[in-house]
N, C-alpha and C positions, 0 to 999 in steps of 0.2 A: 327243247323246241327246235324244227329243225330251219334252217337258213334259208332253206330253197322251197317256201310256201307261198304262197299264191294268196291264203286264208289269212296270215298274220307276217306283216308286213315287219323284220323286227329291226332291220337298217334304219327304215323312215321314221318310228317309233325313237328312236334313239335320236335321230337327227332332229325330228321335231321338238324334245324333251329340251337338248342342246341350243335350239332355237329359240324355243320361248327365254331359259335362262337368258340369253343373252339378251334377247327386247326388255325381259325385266332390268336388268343391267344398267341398259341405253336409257331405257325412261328415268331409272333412278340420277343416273348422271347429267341427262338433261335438265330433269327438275332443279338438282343443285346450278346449274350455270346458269339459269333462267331465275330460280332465287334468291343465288350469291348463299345460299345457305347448308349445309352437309347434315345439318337436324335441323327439319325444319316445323314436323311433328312429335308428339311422342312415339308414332310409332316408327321412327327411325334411329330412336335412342334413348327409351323413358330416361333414363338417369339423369341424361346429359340433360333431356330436356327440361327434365322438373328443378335440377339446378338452375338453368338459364330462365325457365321463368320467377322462380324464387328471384332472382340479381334483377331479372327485368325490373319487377315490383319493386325493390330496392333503390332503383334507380330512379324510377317514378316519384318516391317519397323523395327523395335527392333531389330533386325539383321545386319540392314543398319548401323545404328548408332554403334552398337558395331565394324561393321568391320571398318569405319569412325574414331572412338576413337583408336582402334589399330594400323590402318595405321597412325593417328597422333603420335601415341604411337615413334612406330618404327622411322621416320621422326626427332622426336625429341630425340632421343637413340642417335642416329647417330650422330647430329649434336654436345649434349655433350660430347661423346667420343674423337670425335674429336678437340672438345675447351679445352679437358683434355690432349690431346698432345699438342696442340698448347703453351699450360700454359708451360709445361715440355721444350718446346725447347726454352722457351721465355727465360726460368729463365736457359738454359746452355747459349744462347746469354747474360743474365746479368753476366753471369761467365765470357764468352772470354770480354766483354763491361771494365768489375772492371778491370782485368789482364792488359786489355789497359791502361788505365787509369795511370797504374806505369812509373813516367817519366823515368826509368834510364833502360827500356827497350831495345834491341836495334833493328833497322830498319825489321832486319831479322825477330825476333821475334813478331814484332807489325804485320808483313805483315803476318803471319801464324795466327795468332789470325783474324788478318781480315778476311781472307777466310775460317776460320772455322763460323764465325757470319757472313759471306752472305750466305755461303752453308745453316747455320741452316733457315735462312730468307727464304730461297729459298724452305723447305721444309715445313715451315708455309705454303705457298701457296700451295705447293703439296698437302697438306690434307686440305685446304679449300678448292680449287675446286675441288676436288675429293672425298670429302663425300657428299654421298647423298643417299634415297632411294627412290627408285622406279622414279629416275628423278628427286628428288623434293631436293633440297638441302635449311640450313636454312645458310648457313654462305658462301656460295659462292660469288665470288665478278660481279658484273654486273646481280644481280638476284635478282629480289625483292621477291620470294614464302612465302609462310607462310603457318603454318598449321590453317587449319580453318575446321576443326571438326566439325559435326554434333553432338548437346545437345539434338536434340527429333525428337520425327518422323515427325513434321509440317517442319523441316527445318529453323524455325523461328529463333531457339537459337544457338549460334557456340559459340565452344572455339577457340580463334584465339590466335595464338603466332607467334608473327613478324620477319622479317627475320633481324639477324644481322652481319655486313659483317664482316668477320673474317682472311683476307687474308691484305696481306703488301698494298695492293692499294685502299683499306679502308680505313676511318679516323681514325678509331682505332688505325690502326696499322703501318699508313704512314710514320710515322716521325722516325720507325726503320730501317734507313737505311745505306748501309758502310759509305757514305759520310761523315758522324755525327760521326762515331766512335768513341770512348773514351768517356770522360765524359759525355759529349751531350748523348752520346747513351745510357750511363745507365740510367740517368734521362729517356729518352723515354722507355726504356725497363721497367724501373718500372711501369710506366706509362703503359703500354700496356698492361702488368700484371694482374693491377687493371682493368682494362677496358674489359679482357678477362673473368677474374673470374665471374666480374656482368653480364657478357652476359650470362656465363655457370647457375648461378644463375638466369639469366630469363628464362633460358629453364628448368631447375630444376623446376622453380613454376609452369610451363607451363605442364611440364609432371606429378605434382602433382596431380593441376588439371583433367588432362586426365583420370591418375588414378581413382581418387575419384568418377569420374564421373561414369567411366566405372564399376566400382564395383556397384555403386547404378542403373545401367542399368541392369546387370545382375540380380541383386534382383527383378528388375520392371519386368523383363521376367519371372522368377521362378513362382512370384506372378501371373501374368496374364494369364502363364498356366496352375497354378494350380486351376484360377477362371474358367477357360473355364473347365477345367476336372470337377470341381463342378455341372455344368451347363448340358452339354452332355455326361460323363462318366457311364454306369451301373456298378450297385454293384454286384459282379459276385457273390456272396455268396448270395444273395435274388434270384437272376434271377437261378440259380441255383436252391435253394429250390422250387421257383416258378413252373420250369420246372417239378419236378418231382410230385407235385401237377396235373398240367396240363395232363402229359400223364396218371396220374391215372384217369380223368373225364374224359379224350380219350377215356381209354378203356370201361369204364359205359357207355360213350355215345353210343358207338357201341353196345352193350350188350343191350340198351334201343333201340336202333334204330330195332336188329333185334326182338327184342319182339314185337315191333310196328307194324312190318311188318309180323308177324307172327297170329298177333289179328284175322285176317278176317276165316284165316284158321279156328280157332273156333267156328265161326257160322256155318260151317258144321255141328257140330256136331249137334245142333239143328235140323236137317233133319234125323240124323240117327233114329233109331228106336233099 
C-alpha cells in the first residue's frame, strides 16, 4: 500500500492504533490509584483474583471465630467472678460454721449464727442462678451449657469448657446445709471451698485457652490480609510515576495523530506550480 494516498491514510491509522493503547493504559492506571487496587476484577487477573477471593472468604469466617472465642470469653468471666463470690461467702459461712462449733454458746446466740449461715447459703444460690451471659450460664443449677467455641473456620476444632453446678442443690455444694450446722458444717464448708476453687481453676484454664487462642487468631487475620494486600494491592508510588509517563505519550500521541492527518494535505503541494 502505498504512503502517499489520499484514500487510506496509513500514518494516522498507526498513530490512532498507538493512541487508543495508550488511553487504555491511562484508564487502567488510573483505575488502580483511584482503587488502591492492581486486580481489582477478575478480569484483570482471574488467578490472582480467585485466590484473593478464596482468602477474602477466609478471613470473613476469621471473624466468626473471633466473635465465638469472645462470647466464650465473656461466658467464662462471668462464671469466675461469680465462683470468686461464692468462695467469699463460703469462707464467712466457715466463720458463722467454727463460732457454732463453741459449746458454751448460748441457744440465742447459736440461733443468730444460724440464720446468718442460711441467709449467706441462700445467696450462693442467688448468684448461681443469676450469673450468666447472654442466656448461657456455666454454674447454674439444672443447666448443663458449656462453652464450645469455635478453634477455625471448618468448625471442626472447639474449645469446650464444661458446665459446673455451683449452687447449694449441686453435689458440690449439697451437704452445706442448716441442718448440719456446727461441726458437721464446717467440715462441709471446707469441703465446698476446695471444690469451688477447682471449679474456678477449670474455668481459669478454660479462659486461658480462649485467650491464647484468640490472640494467635488475630495474628492468622493480620497475616492473611496482609497476603491478600500482597497479591491485589497497587503501589501508588509506581502507578503514580507510571501515570505521568503515560499522559506524556498521550500528548505525543495526539501531536503524531494530527501530523498523520495532516500528510495528505502535502501532496497538494505537488500540483502547485
Amino acid at each position: 500500500m502505498s504512503l502517499n494516498s489520499v484514500n487510506t491514510n496509513v500514518g494516522a491509522m498507526i498513530a490512532l492504533q498507538n493512541l487508543n493503547a495508550i488511553n487504555r493504559d491511562l484508564f487502567t492506571t488510573q483505575n488502580r490509584i483511584s482503587t488502591g487496587l492492581k486486580v481489582a476484577s477478575a478480569k484483570d487477573n482471574p488467578a490472582v483474583w480467585a485466590i484473593a477471593q478464596r482468602q477474602r472468604s477466609e478471613l470473613s469466617a476469621l471473624d466468626a471465630v473471633t466473635s465465638s472465642l469472645e462470647r466464650g470469653q465473656s461466658i467464662v468471666d462471668v462464671a469466675m467472678t461469680a465462683g470468686e463470690s461464692i468462695v467469699d461467702l463460703l469462707t464467712q459461712m466457715k466463720v458463722k460454721a467454727l463460732a457454732a462449733s463453741d459449746t458454751s454458746l448460748d441457744p440465742a446466740s447459736r440461733t443468730a449464727l444460724l440464720g446468718d449461715y442460711d441467709a449467706l447459703r441462700k445467696q450462693i444460690d442467688t448468684i448461681a442462678n443469676n450469673s450468666d451471659f447472654n442466656g448461657v450460664s456455666l454454674i447454674s443449677h439444672g443447666s448443663n451449657a458449656k462453652v464450645s467455641a469455635l478453634a477455625n473456620t471448618r468448625g471442626s476444632t472447639k474449645i469446650d469448657i464444661d458446665h459446673v453446678d455451683l449452687s447449694t442443690s449441686g453435689t458440690l455444694l449439697q451437704s452445706i446445709n442448716p441442718n448440719t450446722f456446727g461441726a458437721v458444717s464446717l467440715s462441709a464448708v471446707d469441703t465446698a471451698i476446695k471444690a469451688v476453687t477447682a471449679a474456678i481453676a477449670h474455668f481459669g484454664s478454660g479462659a486461658k485457652a480462649l485467650d491464647t487462642h484468640l490472640t494467635f487468631v488475630g495474628k492468622l487475620h493480620d497475616t492473611m490480609e496482609e497476603s491478600i494486600g500482597r497479591l491485589v494491592d497497587a503501589d501508588i508510588a509506581e502507578e503514580a510515576a507510571h501515570l505521568q509517563a503515560l499522559q506524556v505519550k498521550q500528548q505525543l500521541a495526539i501531536m503524531a495523530l494530527g501530523i498523520a492527518n495532516s500528510a495528505p494535505n502535502m501532496l497538494l503541494q505537488l500540483f502547485r506550480r
